[in-house]
DOGUTI-560809 format. One line per 5 residues: number of its first residue (from 1); their letters; for each residue z, x, y of C-alpha. Coordinates in nm, 4 decimals, padded with zeros to 6 digits. Each point is the difference from the previous one (the first is absolute). Example, Ala and Ser with C-alpha at 12.3 -4.5 7.8 and 13.67 -1.06 7.14 Angstrom:
// residues 2
1> AS> 00.7800:01.2300:-00.4500 ~ -00.0660:00.1370:00.3440;
END
This chain:
// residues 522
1> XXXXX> -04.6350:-01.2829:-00.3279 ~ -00.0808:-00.2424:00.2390 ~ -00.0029:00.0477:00.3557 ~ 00.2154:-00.2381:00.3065 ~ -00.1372:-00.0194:00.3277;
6> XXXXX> 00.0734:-00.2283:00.2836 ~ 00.0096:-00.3348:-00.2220 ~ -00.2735:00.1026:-00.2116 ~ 00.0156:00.1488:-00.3499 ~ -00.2560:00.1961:-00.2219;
11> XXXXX> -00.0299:-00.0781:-00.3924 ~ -00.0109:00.2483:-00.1097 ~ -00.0655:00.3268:00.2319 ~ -00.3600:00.0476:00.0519 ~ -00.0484:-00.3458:-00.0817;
16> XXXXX> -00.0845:-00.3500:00.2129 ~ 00.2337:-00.0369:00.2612 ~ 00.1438:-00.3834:00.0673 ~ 00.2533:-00.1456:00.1997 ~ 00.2586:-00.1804:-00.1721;
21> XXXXX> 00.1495:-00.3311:00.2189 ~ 00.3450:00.1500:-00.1463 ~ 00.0108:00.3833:-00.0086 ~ 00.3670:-00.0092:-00.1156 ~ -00.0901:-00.2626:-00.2822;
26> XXXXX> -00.2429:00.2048:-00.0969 ~ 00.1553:00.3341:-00.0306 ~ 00.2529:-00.1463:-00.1623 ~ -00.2108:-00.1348:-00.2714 ~ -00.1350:00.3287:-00.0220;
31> XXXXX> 00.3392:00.1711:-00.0522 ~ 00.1183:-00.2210:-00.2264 ~ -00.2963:00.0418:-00.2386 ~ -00.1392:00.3832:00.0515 ~ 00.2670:00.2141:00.1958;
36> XXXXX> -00.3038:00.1592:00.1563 ~ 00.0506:00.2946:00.2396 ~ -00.0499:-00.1959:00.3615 ~ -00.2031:00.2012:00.2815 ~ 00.0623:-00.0099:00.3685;
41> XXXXX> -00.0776:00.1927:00.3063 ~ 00.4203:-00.0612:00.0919 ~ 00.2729:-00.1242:-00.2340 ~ 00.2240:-00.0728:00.3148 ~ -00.2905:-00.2297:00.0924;
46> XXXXX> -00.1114:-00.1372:-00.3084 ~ 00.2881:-00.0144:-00.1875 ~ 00.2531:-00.1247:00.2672 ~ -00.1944:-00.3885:00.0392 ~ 00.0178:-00.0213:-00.3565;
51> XXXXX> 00.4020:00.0475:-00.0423 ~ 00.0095:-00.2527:00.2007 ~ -00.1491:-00.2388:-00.2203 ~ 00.1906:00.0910:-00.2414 ~ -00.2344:00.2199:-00.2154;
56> XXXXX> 00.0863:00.3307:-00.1273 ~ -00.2454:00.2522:-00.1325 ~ -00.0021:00.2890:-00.2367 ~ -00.1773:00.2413:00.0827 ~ -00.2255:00.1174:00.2926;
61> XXXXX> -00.2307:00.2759:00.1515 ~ 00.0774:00.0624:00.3485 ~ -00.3170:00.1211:00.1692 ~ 00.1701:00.1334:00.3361 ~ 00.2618:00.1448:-00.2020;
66> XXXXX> -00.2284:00.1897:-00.2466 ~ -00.2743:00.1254:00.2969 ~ 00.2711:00.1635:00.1246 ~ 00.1045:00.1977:-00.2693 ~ -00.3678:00.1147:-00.0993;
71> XXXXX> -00.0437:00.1071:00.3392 ~ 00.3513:00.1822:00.0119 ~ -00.1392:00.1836:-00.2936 ~ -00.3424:00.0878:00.1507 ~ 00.1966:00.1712:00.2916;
76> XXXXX> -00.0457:-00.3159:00.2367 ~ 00.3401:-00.0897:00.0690 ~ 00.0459:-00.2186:00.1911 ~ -00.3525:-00.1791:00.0651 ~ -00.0499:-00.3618:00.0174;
81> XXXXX> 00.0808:-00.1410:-00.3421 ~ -00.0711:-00.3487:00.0649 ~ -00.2701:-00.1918:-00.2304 ~ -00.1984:-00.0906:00.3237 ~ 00.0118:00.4492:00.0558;
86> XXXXX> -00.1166:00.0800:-00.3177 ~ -00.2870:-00.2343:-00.0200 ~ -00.1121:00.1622:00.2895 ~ 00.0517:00.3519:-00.1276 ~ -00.1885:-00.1278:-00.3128;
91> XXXXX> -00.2789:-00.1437:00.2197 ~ -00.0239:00.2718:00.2389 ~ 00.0690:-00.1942:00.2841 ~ 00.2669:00.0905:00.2846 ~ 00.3734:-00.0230:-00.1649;
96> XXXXX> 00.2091:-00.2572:00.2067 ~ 00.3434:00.0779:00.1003 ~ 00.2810:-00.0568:-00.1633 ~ 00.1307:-00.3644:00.0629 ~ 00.3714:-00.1836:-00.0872;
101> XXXXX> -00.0391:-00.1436:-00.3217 ~ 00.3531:-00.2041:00.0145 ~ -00.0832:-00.3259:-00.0719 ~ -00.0056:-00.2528:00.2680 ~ -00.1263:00.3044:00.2256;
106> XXXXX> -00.1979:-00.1430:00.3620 ~ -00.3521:00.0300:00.0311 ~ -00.0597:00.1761:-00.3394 ~ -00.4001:00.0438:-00.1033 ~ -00.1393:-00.2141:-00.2388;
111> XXXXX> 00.0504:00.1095:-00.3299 ~ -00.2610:00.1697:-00.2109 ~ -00.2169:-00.2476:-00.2675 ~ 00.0584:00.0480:-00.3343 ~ -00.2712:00.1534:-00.0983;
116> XXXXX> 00.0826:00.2675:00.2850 ~ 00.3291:00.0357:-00.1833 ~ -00.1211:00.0363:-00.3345 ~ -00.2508:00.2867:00.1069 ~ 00.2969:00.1516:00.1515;
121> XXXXX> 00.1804:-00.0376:-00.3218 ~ -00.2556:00.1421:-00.2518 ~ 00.0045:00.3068:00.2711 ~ 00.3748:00.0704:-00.0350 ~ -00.0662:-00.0292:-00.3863;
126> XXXXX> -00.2907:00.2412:-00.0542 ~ 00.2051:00.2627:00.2549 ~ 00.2922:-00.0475:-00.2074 ~ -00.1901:00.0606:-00.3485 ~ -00.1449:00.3242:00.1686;
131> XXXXX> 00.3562:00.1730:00.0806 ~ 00.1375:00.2576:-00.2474 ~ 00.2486:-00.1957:-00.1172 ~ -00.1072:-00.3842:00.0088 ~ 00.2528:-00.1271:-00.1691;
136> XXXXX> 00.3067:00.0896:00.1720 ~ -00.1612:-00.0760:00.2923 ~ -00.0318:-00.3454:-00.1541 ~ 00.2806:-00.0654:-00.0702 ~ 00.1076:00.1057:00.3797;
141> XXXXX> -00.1594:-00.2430:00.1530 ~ 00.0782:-00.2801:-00.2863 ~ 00.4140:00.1702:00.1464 ~ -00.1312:-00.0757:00.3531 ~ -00.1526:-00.3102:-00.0468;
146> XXXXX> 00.3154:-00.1626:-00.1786 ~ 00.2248:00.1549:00.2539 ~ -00.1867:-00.1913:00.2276 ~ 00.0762:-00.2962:-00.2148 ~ 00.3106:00.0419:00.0192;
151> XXXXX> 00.0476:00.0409:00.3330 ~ -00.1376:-00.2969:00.0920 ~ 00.2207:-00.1977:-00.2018 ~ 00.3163:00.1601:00.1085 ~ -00.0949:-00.0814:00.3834;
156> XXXXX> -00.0833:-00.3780:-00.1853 ~ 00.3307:-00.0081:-00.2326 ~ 00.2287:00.1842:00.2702 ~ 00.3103:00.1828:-00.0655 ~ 00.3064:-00.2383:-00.0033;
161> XXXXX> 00.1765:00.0113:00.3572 ~ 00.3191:-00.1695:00.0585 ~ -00.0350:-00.0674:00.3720 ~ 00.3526:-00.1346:00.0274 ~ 00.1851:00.3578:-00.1470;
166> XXXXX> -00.2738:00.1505:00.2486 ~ 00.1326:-00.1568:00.3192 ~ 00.3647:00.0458:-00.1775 ~ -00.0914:00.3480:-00.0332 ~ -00.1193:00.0762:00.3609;
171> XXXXX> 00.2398:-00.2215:00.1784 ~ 00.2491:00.2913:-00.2258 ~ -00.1451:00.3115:00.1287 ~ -00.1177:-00.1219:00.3399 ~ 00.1131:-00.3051:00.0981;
176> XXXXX> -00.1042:-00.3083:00.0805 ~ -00.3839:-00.0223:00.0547 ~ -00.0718:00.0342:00.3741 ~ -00.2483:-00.1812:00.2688 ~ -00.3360:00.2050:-00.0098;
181> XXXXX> 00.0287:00.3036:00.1989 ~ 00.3534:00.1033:-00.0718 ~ 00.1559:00.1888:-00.2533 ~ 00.2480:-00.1245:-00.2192 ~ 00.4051:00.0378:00.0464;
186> XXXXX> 00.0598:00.2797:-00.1711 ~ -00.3088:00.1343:00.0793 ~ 00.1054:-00.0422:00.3600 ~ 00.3466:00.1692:-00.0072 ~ -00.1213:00.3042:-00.1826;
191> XXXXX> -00.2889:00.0579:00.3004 ~ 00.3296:-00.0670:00.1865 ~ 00.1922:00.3061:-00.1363 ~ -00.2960:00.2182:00.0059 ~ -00.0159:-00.1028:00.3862;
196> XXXXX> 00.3407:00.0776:00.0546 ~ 00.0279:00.2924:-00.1830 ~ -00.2453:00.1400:00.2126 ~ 00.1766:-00.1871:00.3818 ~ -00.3052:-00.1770:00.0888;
201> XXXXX> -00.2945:-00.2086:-00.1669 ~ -00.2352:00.1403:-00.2890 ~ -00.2220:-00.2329:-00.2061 ~ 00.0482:00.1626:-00.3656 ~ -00.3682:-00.1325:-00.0864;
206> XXXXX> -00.1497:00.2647:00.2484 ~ -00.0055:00.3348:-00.1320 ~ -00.0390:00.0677:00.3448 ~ 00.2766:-00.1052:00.1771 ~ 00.2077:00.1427:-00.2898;
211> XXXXX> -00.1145:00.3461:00.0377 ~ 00.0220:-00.0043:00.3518 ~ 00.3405:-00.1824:-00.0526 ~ 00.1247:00.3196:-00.2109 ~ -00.1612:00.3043:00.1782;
216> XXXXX> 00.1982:-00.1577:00.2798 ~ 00.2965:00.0191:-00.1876 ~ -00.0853:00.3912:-00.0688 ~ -00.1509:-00.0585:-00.3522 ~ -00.3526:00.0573:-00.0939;
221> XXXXX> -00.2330:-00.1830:-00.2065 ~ -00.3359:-00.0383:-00.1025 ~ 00.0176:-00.3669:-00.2000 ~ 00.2378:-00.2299:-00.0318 ~ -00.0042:00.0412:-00.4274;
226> XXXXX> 00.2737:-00.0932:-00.2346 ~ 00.0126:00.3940:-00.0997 ~ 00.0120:00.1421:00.3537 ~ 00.2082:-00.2791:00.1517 ~ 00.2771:00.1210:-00.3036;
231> XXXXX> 00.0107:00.3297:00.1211 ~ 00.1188:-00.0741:00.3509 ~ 00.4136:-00.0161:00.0722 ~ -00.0593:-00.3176:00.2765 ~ 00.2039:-00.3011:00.0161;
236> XXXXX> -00.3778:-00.2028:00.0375 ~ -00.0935:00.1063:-00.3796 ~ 00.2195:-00.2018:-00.2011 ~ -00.1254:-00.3546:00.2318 ~ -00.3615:00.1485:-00.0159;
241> XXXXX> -00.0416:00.0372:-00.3593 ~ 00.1974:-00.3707:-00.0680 ~ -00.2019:-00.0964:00.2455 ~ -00.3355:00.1056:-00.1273 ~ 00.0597:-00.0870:-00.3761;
246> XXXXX> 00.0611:-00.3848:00.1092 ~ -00.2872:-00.0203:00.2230 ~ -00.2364:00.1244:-00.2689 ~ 00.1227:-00.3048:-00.2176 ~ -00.0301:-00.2224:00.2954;
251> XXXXX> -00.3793:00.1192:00.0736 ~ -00.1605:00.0323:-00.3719 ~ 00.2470:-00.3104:-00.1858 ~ 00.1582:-00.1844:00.2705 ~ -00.0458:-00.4076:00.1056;
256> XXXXX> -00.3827:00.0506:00.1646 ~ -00.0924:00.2248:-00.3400 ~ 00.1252:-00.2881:-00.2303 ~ -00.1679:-00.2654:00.2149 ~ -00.3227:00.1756:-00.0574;
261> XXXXX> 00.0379:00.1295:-00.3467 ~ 00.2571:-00.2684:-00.1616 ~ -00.1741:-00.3580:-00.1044 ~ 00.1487:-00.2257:-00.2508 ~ 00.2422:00.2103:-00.1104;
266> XXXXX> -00.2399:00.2845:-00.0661 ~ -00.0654:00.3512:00.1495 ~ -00.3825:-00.0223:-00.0085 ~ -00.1328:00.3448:00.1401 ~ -00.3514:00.1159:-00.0132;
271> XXXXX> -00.0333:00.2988:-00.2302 ~ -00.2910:00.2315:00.0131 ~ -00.1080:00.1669:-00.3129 ~ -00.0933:00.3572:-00.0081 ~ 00.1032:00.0084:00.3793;
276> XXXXX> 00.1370:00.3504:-00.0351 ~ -00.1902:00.2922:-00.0728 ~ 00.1281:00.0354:-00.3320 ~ -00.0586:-00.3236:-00.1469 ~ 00.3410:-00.1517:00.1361;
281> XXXXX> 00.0294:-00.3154:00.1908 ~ 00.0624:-00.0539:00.2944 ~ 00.0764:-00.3575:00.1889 ~ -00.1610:-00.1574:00.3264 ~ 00.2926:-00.1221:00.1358;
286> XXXXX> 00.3662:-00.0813:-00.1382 ~ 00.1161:00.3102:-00.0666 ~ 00.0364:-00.1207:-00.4319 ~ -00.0344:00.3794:-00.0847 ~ 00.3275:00.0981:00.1860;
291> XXXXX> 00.2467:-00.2564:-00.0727 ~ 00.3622:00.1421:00.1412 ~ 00.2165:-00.0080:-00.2557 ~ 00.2759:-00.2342:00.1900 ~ -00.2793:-00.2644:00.0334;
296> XXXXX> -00.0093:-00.0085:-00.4107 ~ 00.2764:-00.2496:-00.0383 ~ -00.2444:-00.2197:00.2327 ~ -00.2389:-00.0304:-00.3216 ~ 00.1210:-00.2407:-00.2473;
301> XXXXX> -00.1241:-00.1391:-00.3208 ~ -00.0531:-00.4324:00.0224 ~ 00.2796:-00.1832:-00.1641 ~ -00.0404:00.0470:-00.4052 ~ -00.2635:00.2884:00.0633;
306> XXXXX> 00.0716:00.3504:00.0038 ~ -00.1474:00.3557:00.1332 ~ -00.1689:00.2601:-00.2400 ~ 00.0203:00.3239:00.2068 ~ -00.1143:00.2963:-00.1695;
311> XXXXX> -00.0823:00.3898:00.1038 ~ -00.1454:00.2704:-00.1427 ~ 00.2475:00.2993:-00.0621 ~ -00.1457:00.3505:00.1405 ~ -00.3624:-00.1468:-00.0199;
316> XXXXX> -00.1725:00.2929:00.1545 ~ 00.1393:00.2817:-00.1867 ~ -00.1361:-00.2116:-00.3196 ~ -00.3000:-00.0611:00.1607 ~ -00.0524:00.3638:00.0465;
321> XXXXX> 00.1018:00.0999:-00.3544 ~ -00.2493:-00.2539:-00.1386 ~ -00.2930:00.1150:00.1851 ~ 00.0954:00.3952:-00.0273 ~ 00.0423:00.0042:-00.4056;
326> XXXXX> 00.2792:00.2061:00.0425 ~ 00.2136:00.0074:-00.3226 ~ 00.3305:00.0961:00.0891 ~ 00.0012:-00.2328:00.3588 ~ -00.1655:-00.2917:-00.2222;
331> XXXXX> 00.2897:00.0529:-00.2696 ~ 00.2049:-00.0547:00.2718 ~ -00.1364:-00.2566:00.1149 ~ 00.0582:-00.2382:-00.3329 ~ 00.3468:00.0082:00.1705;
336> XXXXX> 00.1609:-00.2746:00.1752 ~ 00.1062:00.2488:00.2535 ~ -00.2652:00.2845:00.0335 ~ 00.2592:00.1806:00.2586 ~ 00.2356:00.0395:-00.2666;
341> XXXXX> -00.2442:00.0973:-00.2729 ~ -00.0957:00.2504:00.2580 ~ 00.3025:00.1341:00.0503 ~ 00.0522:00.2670:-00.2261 ~ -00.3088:00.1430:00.1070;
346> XXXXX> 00.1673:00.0704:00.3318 ~ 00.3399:00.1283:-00.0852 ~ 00.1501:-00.2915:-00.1011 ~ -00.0405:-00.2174:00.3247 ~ -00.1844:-00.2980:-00.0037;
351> XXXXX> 00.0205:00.0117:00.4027 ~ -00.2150:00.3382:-00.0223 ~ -00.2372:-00.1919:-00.2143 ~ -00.0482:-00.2478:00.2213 ~ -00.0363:00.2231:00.3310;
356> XXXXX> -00.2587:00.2035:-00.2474 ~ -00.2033:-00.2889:-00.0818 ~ -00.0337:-00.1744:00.3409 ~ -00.0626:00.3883:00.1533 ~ -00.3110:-00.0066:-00.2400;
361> XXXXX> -00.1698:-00.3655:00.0711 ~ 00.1131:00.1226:00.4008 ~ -00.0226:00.2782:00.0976 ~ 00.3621:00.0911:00.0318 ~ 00.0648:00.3306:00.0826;
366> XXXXX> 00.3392:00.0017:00.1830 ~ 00.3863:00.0694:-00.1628 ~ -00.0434:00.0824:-00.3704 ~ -00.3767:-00.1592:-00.0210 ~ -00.1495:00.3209:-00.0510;
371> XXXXX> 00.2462:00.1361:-00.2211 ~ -00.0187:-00.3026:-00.2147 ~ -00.4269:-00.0334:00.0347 ~ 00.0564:00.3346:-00.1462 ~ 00.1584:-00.1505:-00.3161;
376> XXXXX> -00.2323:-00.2614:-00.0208 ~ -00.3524:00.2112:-00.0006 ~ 00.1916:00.2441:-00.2414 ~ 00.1258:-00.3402:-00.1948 ~ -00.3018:-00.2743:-00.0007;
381> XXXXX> -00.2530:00.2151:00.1077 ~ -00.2623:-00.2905:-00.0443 ~ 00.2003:-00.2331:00.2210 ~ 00.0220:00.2500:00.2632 ~ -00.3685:00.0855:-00.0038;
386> XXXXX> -00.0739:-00.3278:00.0066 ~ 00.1013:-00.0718:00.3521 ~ -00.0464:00.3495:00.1108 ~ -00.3780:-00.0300:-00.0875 ~ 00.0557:-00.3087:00.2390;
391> XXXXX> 00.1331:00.1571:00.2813 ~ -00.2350:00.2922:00.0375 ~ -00.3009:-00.2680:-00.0446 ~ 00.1552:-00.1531:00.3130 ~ 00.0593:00.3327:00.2064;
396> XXXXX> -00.3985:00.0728:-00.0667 ~ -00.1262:-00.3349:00.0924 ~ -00.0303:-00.1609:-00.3092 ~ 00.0499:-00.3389:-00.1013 ~ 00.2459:-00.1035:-00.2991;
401> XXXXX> -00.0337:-00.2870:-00.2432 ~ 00.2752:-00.1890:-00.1738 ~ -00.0059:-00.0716:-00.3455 ~ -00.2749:-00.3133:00.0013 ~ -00.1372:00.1265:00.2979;
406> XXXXX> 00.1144:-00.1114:00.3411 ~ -00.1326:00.2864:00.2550 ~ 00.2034:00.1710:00.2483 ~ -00.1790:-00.0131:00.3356 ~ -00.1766:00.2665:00.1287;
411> XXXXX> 00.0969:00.2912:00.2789 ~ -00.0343:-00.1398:00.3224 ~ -00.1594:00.1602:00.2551 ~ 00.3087:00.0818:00.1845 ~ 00.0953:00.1788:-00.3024;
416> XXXXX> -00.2941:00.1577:-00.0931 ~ 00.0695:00.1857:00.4115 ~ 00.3864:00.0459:-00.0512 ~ -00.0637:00.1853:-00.3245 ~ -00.2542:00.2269:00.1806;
421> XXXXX> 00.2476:00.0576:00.2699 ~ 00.3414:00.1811:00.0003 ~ 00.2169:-00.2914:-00.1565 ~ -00.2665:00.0328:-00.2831 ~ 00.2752:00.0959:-00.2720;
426> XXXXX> 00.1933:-00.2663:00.0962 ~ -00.2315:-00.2578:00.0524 ~ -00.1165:00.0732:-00.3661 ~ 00.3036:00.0117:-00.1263 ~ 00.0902:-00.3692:00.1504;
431> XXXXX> -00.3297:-00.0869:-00.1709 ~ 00.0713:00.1593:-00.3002 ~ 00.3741:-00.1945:-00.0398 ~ -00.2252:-00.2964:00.0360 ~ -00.2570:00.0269:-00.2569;
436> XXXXX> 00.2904:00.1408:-00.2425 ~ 00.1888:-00.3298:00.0104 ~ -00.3033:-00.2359:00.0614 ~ -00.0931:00.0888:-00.3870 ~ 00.2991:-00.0926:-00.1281;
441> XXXXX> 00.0649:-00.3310:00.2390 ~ -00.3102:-00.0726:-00.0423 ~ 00.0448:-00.0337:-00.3833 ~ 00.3553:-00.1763:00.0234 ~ -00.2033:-00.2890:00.1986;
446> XXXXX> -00.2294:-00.0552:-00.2443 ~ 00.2980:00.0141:-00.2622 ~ 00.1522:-00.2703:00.2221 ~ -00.3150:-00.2082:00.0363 ~ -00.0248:00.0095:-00.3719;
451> XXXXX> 00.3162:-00.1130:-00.0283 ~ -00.0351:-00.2849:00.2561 ~ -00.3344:-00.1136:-00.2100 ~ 00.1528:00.0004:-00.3156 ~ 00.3443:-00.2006:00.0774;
456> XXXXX> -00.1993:-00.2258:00.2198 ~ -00.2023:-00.1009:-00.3357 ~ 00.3365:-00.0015:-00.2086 ~ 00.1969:-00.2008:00.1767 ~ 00.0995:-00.3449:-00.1008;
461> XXXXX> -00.0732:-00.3128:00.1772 ~ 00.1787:-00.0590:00.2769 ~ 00.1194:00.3614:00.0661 ~ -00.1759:00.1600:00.2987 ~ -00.0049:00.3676:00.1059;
466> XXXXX> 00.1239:-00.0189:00.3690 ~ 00.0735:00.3342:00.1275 ~ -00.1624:00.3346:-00.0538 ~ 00.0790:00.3370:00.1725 ~ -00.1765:00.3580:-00.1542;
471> XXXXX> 00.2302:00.0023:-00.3273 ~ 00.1772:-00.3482:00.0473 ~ -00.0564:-00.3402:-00.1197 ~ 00.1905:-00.2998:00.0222 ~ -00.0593:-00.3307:-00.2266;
476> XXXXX> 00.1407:-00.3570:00.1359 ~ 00.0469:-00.1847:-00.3351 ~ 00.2508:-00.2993:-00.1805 ~ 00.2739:00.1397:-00.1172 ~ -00.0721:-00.0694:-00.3553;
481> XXXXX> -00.3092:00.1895:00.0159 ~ 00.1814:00.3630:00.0847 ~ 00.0139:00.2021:-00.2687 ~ -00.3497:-00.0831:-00.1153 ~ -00.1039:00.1146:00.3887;
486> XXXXX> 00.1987:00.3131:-00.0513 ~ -00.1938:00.0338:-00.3467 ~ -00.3102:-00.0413:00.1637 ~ 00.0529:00.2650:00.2680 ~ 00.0753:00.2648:-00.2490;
491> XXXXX> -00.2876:-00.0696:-00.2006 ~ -00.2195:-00.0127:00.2873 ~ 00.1366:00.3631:00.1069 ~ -00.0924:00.1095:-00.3725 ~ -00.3456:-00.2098:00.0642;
496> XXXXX> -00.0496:00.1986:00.2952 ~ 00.0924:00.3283:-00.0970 ~ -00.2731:-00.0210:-00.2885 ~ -00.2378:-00.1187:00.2099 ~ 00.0297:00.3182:00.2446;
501> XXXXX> 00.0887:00.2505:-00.2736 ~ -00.0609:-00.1036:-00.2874 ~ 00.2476:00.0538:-00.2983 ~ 00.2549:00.2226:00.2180 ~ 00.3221:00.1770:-00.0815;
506> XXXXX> 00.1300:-00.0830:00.3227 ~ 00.2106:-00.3200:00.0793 ~ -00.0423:-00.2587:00.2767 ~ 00.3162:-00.1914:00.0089 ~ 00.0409:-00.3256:00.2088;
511> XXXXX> 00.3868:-00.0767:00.0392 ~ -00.0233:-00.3871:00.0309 ~ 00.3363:-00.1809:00.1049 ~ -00.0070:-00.4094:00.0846 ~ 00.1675:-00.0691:00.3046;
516> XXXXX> 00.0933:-00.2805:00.2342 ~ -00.0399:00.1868:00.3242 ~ -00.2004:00.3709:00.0411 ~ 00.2987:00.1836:00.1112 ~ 00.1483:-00.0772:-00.3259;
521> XX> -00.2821:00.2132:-00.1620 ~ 00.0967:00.3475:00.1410;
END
């Protein structure tokens, strides 16, 4: 390992620190002949100056990244995670606050020496080697820390953006793009109808002045929802709800968004690994993780390149199969389509199988959910106890663990007085829904960071992973290097399965299709 701080590097850990006059040369060199495992307090801020010079790296051990999950499963969610934090917890000394890592970030402290890091890294190690189950917990944060990788390089690479079918696309659904401060055309004459539907102005962005707007006109509401809205016989509705949809594309993907977000023909968000409870990502910014599916024609492949979209079919019903060891759902489960293998277990509908299954990793209980739960316990008892034995460790308190480890955070406090109180059932229950599904989404995102660190390390030169979305990845690559993409992401959902589960009954298929545009992919 060797350790990256600030323009200096360490050779090896533990060992005499210099300071190289090119860090990039010299990691480099280093990659090129040892593929060590790099250390840094921050892969967006280590790695990120290094892209830029054009060097790629391996491998990694995120320090942030990793504090956070030990502490997560010491029952200290949520506790500064930074390297700067846990040298302090290590020293005993007062634990600074939490500060933004981004790079580029204002008045951020000086970083840590590397010696400070390296103390903090030989910490993390010996707490890791002490768990109960060390090695899946090593390979978590090995997941983590190439997610981060990845990450990085996908804000770096971007997702191709044609800002031309963009503007096309908006100047189609909303007009021409207006002078700041007004709303587009259509935009415009929709807030028009709602206004005259109603005889006199209402500004459909204020829930408001709608409300107001309707009790006047004798109907009574308490939002301004899709659902609600639907249920109301009012001349306004039909405006309203046009009205709506096109302003949430104007807001989250309109002209401003793809001024920000869109450089060079690239979508360039920031992602933020692990930013979800479960081990999901989130973004900080850009909205990647909700793309609508009418701005999908907007992302194109470059001339003679294509896209490599693939998705996991039914990823957490296999996910739960694995980790239960229940026969009959893993035999299943070696199915394309699990639902349908299912079916005959539930009179012959693979709907009912479905509705079964999701009732279980849930909580489901309305309709036929119970009915069909009852099939299920009676069925693949081991699958059902599995996420049972979840739910009731949630509705006493408990924490949960996925498969490698990630930690469900703690009862709050809040909780802990709800519970006490007269909502109690139902405030355990809520918790309990939570901790029943966190173990099983919890374990599909470390199937999917598997994944991700596998294909990264299997793809050919110049193919680069440049979107990524909880059971989604998309590869921007020459045409004449397709099919050996599409190889390499269904070996890499074999590699990952193994990894997790070792030799498995159950299936993991990636459906890969090459495209020239994402809407062409579903």
């Amino acid at each position: 390992m060797y350790v990256v701080v600030a323009g200096e590097t360490v050779l090896p850990v533990g060992g005499s620190a210099r300071r190289p006059a090119d860090l990039a040369g010299a990691v480099r060199e280093l990659e090129a002949a040892e593929r060590p495992r790099w250390v840094w307090a921050d892969t967006r801020e280590a790695y990120a100056p290094l892209l830029e010079q054009g060097v790629r790296v391996a491998r990694c051990h995120d320090l942030a990244l990793t504090e956070g999950l030990l502490l997560a499963h010491a029952g200290r969610y949520g506790e500064p995670r930074s390297v700067r934090a846990a040298h302090a917890r290590l020293r005993g000394l007062p634990v600074p606050e939490e500060q933004p890592s981004a790079p580029g970030t204002l008045f951020a402290p000086e970083p840590l020496g590397a010696e400070a890091v390296a103390e903090v890294l030989d910490d993390q190690l010996r707490r890791i080697a002490a768990l109960p189950e060390p090695g899946r917990f090593r390979l978590l944060v090995a997941a983590e820390s190439a997610g981060a990788l990845v990450a990085v390089e996908m804000s770096h690479e971007g997702m191709p953006w044609r800002r031309d079918v963009h503007d096309a696309l908006l100047t189609e659904l909303l007009g021409p793009r207006p002078v700041h401060g007004m709303r587009p055309a259509k935009l415009q004459a929709l807030a028009d109808e709602v206004a005259a539907a109603f005889g006199h102005a209402v500004n459909p962005d204020s829930v408001q002045q709608l409300v107001k707007a309707f009790k006047g006109a004798g109907v009574a509401l308490k939002t301004t929802r899709q659902w609600e809205l639907k249920q109301i016989d009012h001349p306004a509705v039909a405006p309203l709800l046009a009205y709506k949809e096109l302003a949430r594309l104007f807001s989250a993907h309109g002209w401003t968004w793809a001024d920000q977000w869109v450089r060079g023909g690239r979508f360039r968000p920031e992602y933020v690994v692990g930013g979800v409870v479960s081990g999901r990502w989130a973004t900080n910014g850009g909205g990647a993780l909700q793309i609508p599916k009418v701005m999908r024609r907007v992302v194109m492949a470059d001339d003679g390149w294509v896209l490599v979209v693939a998705d996991a079919a039914q990823l957490e019903p296999r996910v739960l199969a694995a980790m239960a060891g229940d026969v009959g759902l893993a035999r299943a489960a070696g199915e394309i389509d699990l639902y349908s293998a299912l079916a005959q277990s539930f009179g012959g509908e693979r709907g009912n199988a479905k509705i079964a299954m999701l009732s279980a990793m849930y909580g489901g209980t309305s309709g036929d959910a119970s009915k069909l739960l009852a099939v299920m316990r009676q069925r693949f008892p081991k699958a059902y106890q599995f996420v049972e034995d979840a739910a009731k460790a949630g509705e006493e308190g408990r924490i949960v663990r996925s498969w490698l480890g990630r930690t469900s955070p703690p009862p709050s406090a809040r909780w802990k007085e709800l519970v006490s109180g007269p909502e109690g059932t139902r405030a355990a229950r809520d918790r309990g829904r939570f901790t029943r599904n966190f173990v099983v989404q919890g374990t599909a995102a470390e199937w999917a960071l598997a994944l991700l660190a596998v294909l990264r390390g299997r793809l050919p030169e110049p193919a680069r992973l440049v979107f990524f979305q909880h059971d989604e990845v998309m590869v921007h690559c020459p045409v004449a290097q397709a099919q050996e993409v599409i190889e390499a992401v269904t070996e890499s959902a074999a590699e990952a399965s193994r990894l997790l589960f070792g030799q498995t009954p159950v299936r993991f298929p990636m459906e890969a299709v090459a495209v020239g545009s994402y809407a062409d992919a579903k």
